[in-house]
C-alpha positions in Angstrom: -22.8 -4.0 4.6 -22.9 -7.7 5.3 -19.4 -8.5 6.6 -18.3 -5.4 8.7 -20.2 -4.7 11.7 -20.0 -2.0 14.3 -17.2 -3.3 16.4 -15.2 -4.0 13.6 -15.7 0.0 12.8 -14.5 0.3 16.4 -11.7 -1.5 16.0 -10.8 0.4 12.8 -10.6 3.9 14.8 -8.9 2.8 17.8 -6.0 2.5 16.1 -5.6 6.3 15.8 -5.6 6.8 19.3 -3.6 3.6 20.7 -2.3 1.4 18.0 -0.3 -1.1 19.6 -3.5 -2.3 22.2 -5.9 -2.0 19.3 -4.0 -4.3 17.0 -3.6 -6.5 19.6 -7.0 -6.6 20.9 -8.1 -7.1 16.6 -6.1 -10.2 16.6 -7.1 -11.9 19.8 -10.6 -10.8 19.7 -11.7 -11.0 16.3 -12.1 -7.4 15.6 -10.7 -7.1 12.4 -12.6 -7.7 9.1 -11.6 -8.7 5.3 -14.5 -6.6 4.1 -13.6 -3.7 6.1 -10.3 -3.7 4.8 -11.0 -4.7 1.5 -13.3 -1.7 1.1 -10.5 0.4 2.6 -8.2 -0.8 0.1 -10.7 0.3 -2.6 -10.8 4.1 -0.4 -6.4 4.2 -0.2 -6.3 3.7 -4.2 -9.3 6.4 -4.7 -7.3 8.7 -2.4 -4.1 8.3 -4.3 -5.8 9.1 -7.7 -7.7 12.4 -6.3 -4.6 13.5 -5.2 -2.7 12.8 -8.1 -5.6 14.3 -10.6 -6.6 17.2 -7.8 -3.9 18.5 -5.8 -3.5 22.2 -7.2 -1.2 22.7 -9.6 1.4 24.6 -7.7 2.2 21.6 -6.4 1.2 18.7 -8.6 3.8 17.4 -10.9 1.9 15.4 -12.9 -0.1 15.7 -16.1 -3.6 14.8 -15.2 -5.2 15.0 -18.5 -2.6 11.6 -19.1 -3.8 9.3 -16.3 -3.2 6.0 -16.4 -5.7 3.8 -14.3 -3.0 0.7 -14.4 -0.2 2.2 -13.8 -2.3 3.9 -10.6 -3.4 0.9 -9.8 0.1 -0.9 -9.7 2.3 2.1 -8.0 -0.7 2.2 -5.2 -2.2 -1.5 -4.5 0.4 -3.5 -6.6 3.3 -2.7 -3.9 1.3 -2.9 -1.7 0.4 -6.3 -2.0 3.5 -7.0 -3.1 4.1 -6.1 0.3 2.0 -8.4 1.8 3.4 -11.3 -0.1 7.2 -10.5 0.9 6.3 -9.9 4.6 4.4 -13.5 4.3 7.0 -15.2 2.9 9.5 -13.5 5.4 7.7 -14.0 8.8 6.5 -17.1 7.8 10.5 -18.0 7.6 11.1 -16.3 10.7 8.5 -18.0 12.9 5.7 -15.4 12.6 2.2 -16.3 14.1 0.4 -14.6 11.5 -1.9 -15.8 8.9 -2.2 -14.1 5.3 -4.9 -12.4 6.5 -3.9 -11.0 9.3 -1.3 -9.2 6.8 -3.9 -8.1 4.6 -6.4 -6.8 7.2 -3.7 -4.8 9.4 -2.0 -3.3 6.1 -5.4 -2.1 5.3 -6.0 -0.7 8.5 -2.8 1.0 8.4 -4.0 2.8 5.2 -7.0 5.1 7.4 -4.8 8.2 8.3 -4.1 8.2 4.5 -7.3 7.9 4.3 -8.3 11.0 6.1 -5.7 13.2 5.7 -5.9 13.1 1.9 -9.3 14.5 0.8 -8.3 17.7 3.1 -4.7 18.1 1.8 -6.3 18.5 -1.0 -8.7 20.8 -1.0 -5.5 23.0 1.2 -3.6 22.2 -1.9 -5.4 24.3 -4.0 -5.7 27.3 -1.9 -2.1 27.3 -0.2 0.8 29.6 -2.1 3.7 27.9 -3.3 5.5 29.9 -0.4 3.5 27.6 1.6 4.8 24.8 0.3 6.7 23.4 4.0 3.4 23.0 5.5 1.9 21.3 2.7 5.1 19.2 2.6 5.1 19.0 6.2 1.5 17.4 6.0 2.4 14.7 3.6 5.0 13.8 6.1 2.5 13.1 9.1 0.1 11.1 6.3 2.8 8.6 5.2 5.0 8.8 8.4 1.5 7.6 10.4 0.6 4.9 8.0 4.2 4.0 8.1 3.8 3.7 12.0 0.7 1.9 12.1 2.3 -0.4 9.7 5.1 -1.2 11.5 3.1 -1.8 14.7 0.4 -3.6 12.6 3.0 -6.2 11.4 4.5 -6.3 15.1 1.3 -6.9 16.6 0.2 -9.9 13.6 3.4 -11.9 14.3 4.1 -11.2 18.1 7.7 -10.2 17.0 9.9 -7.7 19.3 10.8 -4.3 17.8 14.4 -5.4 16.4 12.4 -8.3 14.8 9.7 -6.1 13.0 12.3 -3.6 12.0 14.6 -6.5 10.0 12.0 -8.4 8.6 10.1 -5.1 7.3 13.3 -4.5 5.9 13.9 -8.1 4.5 10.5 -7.3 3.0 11.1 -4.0 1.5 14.5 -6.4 -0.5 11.8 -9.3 -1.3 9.5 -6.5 -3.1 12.7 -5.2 -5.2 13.5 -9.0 -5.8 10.0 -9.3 -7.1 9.6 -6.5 -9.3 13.4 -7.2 -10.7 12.1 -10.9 -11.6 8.7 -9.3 -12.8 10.8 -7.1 -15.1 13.3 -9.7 -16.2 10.5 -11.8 -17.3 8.4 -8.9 -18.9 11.6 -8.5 -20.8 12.0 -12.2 -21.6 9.1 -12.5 -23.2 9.2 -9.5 -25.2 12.8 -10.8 -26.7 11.0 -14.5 -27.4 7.7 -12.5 -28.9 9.6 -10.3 -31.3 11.7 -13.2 -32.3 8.6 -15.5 -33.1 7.4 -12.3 -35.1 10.4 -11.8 -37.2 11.2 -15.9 -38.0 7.2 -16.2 -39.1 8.1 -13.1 -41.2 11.1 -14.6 -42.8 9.3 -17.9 -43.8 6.7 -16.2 -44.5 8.3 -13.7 -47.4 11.0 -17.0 -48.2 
C-alpha cells in the first residue's frame, strides 16, 4: 500500500515491546505514517463493532439486531478525535512540540493492543462460562489499560513533556472533550428549539 512501508510496520510493533524509545525514535526518525494509522483507525472502529455484535451473549449487553453504524462510529472514532482536537488545543497552549499529526499518528498507534486483543476476546467470549466472567473482565482491563498506556506515553513522547506535564494536560483534555460534547449538545438542542419554532409559526400563517 503506497504510503506505509516496512519500517513504518516496524515502528508500529516496537511499541509493544518498548514504547517510550519507539515513540521517540517515530518522531525523530520519521517512522511513523498517516496511512498506517489511518488504516488502523479504520481496524480500532471494526474491532469495536465485532465486539459489540459478537461477544457471546453471556456477556454482551447489547441488542445486536439494533446496531447503529453512527452512533458506533461517534462512541469509537468521534471521542477519539475529539481527543485529538482537545490535546491539540491544550499542548499547543502549553508549549507542546507537536504537530497535528503527530497526535493523530501516535493515538493511532496506541489503538494496536486493541487491535489484537479484540478478535481473540472474542472468540473466548463465546466459549467462557459466566462463572468466568473475572478473566474475561480481567482481559478487557489489560486491552484498554495498554492502549491507555501507550497513549499516555505516545502524547509524552509527541510533545517532549515530563510525566506531571502529560498527566495534567491529558487531563485538561479529557475536560476540553466534555466541554466539546456539552457545546455540541447545547447547539444540537438550539437548533431543534429554532426548527420546531419555524415549523409551528409557518403553520400558524399558514392555517390564519
Amino acid at each position: 500500500m503506497p504510503g506505509i512501508r516496512k519500517l513504518h510496520i516496524k515502528g508500529l510493533f516496537s511499541i509493544l515491546k518498548s514504547p517510550i524509545e519507539a515513540f521517540d525514535v517515530m518522531r525523530h526518525q520519521g517512522e511513523g505514517s498517516l496511512v498506517l494509522a489511518t488504516v488502523l483507525y479504520v481496524l480500532f472502529f471494526a474491532c469495536v463493532v465485532a465486539g459489540r455484535q459478537w461477544t457471546g451473549y453471556l456477556f454482551n449487553f447489547s441488542r445486536v439486531e439494533h446496531l447503529n453504524i453512527f452512533i458506533m462510529l461517534a462512541l469509537s472514532l468521534g471521542l477519539v478525535f475529539l481527543f485529538i482536537v482537545s490535546n491539540m488545543a491544550v499542548c499547543t497552549l502549553s508549549d507542546g512540540e507537536g504537530s497535528l499529526s503527530d497526535v493523530y499518528v501516535v493515538t493511532a498507534y496506541a489503538t494496536l493492543p486493541f487491535i489484537l486483543l479484540s478478535p481473540p476476546i472474542i472468540l473466548l467470549s463465546n466459549v467462557m462460562s459466566l462463572g468466568e466472567n473475572t478473566y474475561y473482565g480481567l482481559m478487557n482491563i489489560v486491552k484498554y489499560g495498554w492502549f491507555v498506556m501507550l497513549l499516555f506515553t505516545g502524547n509524552m513522547s509527541a510533545h517532549q513533556f515530563t510525566f506531571k506535564k502529560t498527566l495534567f494536560t491529558m487531563f485538561l483534555s479529557a475536560v476540553g472533550i466534555l466541554i466539546m460534547l456539552f457545546m455540541m449538545f447545547l447547539g444540537f438542542a438550539l437548533v431543534t428549539q429554532l426548527t420546531e419554532f419555524l415549523r409551528t409559526f409557518y403553520n400558524e400563517i399558514l392555517f390564519m
